[in-house]
N, C-alpha and C positions, 0 to 999 in steps of 0.2 A: 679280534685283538690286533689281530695284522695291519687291516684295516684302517683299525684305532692310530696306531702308528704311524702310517702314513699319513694321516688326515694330520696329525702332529709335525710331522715332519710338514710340509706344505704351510699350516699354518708359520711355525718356524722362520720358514724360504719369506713366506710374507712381509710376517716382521723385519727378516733381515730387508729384502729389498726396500724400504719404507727409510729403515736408516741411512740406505746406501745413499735414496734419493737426497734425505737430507746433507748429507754429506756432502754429495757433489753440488748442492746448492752453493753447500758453505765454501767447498777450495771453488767456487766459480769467482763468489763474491771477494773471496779472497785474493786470487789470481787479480782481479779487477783492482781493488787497492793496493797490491802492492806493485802495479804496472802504473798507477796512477800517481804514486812517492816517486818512481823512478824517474816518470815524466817530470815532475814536478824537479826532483832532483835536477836533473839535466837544468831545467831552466834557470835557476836559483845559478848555477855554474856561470853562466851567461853574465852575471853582475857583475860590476865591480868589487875586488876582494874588498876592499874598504868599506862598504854596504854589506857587507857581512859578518864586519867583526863589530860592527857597532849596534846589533842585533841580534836577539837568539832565537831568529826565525827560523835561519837556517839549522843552526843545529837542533831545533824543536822537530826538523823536516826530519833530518837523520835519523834521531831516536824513535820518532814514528813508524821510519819506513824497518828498521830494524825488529822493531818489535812487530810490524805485520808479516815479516819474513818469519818471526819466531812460529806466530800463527800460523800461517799457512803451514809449516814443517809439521807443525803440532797436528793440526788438520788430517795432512796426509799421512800420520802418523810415519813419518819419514825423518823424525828429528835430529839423526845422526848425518845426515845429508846436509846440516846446518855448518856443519863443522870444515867439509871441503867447500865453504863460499868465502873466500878473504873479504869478499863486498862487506857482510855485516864487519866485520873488526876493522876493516878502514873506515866504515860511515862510523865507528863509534869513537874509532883515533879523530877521527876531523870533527867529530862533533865535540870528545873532550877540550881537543887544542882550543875553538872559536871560543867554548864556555870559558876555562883560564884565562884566552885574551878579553875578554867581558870582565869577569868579574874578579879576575887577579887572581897567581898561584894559591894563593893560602886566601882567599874570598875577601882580602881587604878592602877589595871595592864595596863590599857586598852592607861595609859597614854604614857607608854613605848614604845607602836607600833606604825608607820608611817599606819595603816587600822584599823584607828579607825572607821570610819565610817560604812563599813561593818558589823564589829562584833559586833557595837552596833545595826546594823538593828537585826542581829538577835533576839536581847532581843525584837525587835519589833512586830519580828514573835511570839514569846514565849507569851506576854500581848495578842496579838489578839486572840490566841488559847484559852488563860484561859479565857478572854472577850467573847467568844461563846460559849465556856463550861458552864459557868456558866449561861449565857444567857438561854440557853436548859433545866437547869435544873430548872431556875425558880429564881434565884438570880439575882434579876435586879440589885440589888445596888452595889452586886459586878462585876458584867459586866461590870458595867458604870465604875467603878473605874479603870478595866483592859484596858478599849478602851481611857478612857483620857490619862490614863499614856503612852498608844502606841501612839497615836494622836501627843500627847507633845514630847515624843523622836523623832518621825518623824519627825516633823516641825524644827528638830533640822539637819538633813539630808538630806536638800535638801535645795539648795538655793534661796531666797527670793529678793525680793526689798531691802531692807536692807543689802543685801550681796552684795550690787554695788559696794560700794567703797572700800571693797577689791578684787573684781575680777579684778577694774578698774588698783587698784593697782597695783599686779603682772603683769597685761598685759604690765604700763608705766615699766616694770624690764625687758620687751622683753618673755617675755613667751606667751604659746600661750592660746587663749580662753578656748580649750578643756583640756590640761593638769593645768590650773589654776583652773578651776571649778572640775575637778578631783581631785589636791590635797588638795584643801580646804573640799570637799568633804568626804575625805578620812580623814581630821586631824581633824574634828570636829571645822570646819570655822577659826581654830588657822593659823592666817593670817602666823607666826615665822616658821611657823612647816612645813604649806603649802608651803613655799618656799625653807627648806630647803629640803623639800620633792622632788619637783621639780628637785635641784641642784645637788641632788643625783642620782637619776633616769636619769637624764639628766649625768652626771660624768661614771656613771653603763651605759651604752648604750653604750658611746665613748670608754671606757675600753673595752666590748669587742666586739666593732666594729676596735680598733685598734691589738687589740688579731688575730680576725680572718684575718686582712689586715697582719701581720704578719704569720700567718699560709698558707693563700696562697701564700706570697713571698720563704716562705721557701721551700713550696711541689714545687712552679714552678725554683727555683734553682735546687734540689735536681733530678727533675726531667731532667734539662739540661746535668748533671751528665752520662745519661745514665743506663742500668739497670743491673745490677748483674748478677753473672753467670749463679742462676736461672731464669731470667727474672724481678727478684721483683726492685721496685723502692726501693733506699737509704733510709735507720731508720731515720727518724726525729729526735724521742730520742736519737739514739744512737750518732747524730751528735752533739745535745745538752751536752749527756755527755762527749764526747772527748772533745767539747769546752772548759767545766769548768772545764778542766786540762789544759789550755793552749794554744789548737792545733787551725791554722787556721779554718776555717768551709770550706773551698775548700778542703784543705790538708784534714781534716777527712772526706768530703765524700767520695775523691776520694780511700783513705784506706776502708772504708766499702764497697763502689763498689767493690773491688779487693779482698775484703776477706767474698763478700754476705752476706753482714751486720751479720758480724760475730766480736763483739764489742772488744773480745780478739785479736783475729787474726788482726784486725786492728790497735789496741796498738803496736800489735810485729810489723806492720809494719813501722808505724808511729818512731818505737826506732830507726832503726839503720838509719846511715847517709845516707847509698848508695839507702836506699828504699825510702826514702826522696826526693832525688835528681831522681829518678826515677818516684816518684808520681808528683814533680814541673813539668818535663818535658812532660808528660801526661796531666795536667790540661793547659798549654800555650800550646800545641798542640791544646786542641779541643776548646780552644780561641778562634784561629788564626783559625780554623774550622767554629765557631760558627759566627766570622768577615767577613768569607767570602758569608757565608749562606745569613748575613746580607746585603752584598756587590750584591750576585745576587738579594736579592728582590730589594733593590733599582734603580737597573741599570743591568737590565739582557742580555741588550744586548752588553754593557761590558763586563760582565759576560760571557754571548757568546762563544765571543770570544777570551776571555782567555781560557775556557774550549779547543774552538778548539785549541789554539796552545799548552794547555798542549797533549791534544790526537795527534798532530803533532810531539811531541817530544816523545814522548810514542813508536813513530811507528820507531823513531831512537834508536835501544838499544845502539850504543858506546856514544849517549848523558846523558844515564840515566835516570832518572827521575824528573821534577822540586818538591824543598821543599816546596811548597806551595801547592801540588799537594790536593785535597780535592775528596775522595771517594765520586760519588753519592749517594748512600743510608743514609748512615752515616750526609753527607749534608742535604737531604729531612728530615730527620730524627728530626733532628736538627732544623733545620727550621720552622717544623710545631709546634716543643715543645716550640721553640720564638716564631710564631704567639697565641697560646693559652689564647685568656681571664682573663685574673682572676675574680671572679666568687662575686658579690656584694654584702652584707649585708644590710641589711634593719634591726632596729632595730623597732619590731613594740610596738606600745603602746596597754598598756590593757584596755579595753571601763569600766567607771566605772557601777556598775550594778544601775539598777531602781529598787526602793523602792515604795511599795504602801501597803495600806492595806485597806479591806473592814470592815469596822464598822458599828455596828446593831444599829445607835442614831434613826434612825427612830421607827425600832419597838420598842424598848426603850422606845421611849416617848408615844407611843399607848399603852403600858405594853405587858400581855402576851399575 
């Protein structure tokens, strides 16, 4: 039985040692982050003030490095030691001030922004942090004050039974569940705001999904074009700017092709008649190219056969050569640059974040 005991006890010593390990894993990992806020701190210091108030980087930094100090105390289960550090209660004095000069004493700024919601979580995170500070050091009364006031901005951030009938709303408008509880989310349940939030994001998405459906018509023209003398495919820009003087967009690529996208050289040639009538004759050449390219995918065995009787007439020099005649390579060439995809845009949406916060009501109401 003694024995027994022992062998218990020892298993015991085991278990515990195993936690300790973990433990000092965690105040390692701990110790590491919040020497790395601190670092970070000190640098942020280094800015200009004015680069600080027009940002809530810096005060994102504060409340960071405050709540990893709460951790690490928690950690080392040293949490009254939280209390002789004035560090935390300055980082959170300087981090309230910068947030008020951001978003205005009473959050009037706050009304300007379509993310409202977020920026008022953070004043979330800021009450919960003073709400534990004070907590530690023995200020219940004002703990309890910091965690209601979080509590009640929360509740204000996340939607309820009560926020039915206007999810139901915007949904009968055709929107869809997730971006309607997103932008009410985001407007601070402002049904007006939430919509037009919506209308816009939705408006911004099509703009530049038809930007980029745009951008790929133009790189796949440009590219039909063929490539310059040094191999480069035709200036987009440069095509843009000859346009808004005037010039066809065939006419100017085929002048940038001929002068390697060289936007001057392309002007001079673009001026005179006869280079003109030289670049038209070039661009319905590899038309009638690009027509035929199109002709053998369709029907290659037409194709075929026209091939052979051009190479049958080829083999007669007092015939000549037929004007329809189309270089292989030049053709394959051609061909693959029409089969080419255009390449799809997807506009994706941003997940709105989750908002929580742990509050001390329990120990609270047991005191200290």
């Amino acid at each position: 039985d003694g024995g027994g005991g022992d062998g218990g006890g020892d298993g015991g010593g085991g278990g515990g040692s195993v936690e300790e390990l973990e433990d000092a894993k965690i105040n390692a990992q701990l110790d590491d982050v919040v020497h790395l806020f601190s670092e970070a701190e000190r640098a942020m210091k280094l800015c200009d003030q004015r680069w600080l108030e027009i940002s809530d980087n810096y005060a994102l930094l504060l409340l960071d490095a405050v709540w990893a100090t709460l951790l690490k105390h928690a950690a080392d289960r040293n949490l009254d030691k939280i209390a002789s550090q004035r560090e935390a209660a300055d980082r959170l004095a300087e981090a309230r001030k910068l947030l008020r000069t951001l978003h205005g004493a009473d959050w009037q700024r706050l009304g300007q922004r379509d993310d409202t919601g977020p920026q008022q979580a953070v004043w979330v995170r800021l009450f919960v942090l003073q709400g534990a500070l004070a907590f530690h050091r023995g200020e219940i009364d004002d703990a309890r004050s910091h965690f209601e006031r979080a509590e009640k901005l929360r509740q204000k951030l996340v939607l309820g039974p009560e926020d039915d009938g206007k999810i139901a709303q915007l949904l009968s408008m055709g929107f869809g569940s997730h971006e309607s509880r997103a932008a009410l989310l985001a407007c601070a349940k402002d049904q007006n705001r939430a919509v037009a939030r919506v209308l816009k994001r939705r408006a911004d998405r099509q703009a530049a999904l038809d930007a980029k459906r745009q951008q790929d018509k133009l790189r796949k023209e440009l590219r039909a074009f063929g490539k310059t003398p040094s191999g480069a495919v035709v200036n987009a820009e440069a095509v843009a700017m000859l346009e808004s003087i005037g010039y066809a967009r065939v006419l100017a690529a085929e002048a940038l092709r001929r002068a390697d996208n060289d936007a001057d050289a392309a002007l001079t040639l673009l001026s005179s008649a006869q280079t003109q009538d030289d670049l038209q004759l070039a661009i319905i050449a590899r038309e009638q190219s690009a027509a035929a390219c199109t002709d053998f995918d369709m029907h290659p065995e037409s194709a075929s056969s026209d091939a052979t009787a051009v190479a049958s007439s080829a083999a007669q020099p007092e015939n000549g050569y037929s004007e329809n005649e189309v270089r292989g390579d030049e053709a394959l060439e051609l061909s693959a640059a029409l089969k080419e995809n255009e390449r799809s845009y997807e506009a994706a949406d941003l997940t709105n974040e989750e908002f929580a916060i742990r509050v001390y009501q329990a120990a609270i109401s047991q005191g200290r």
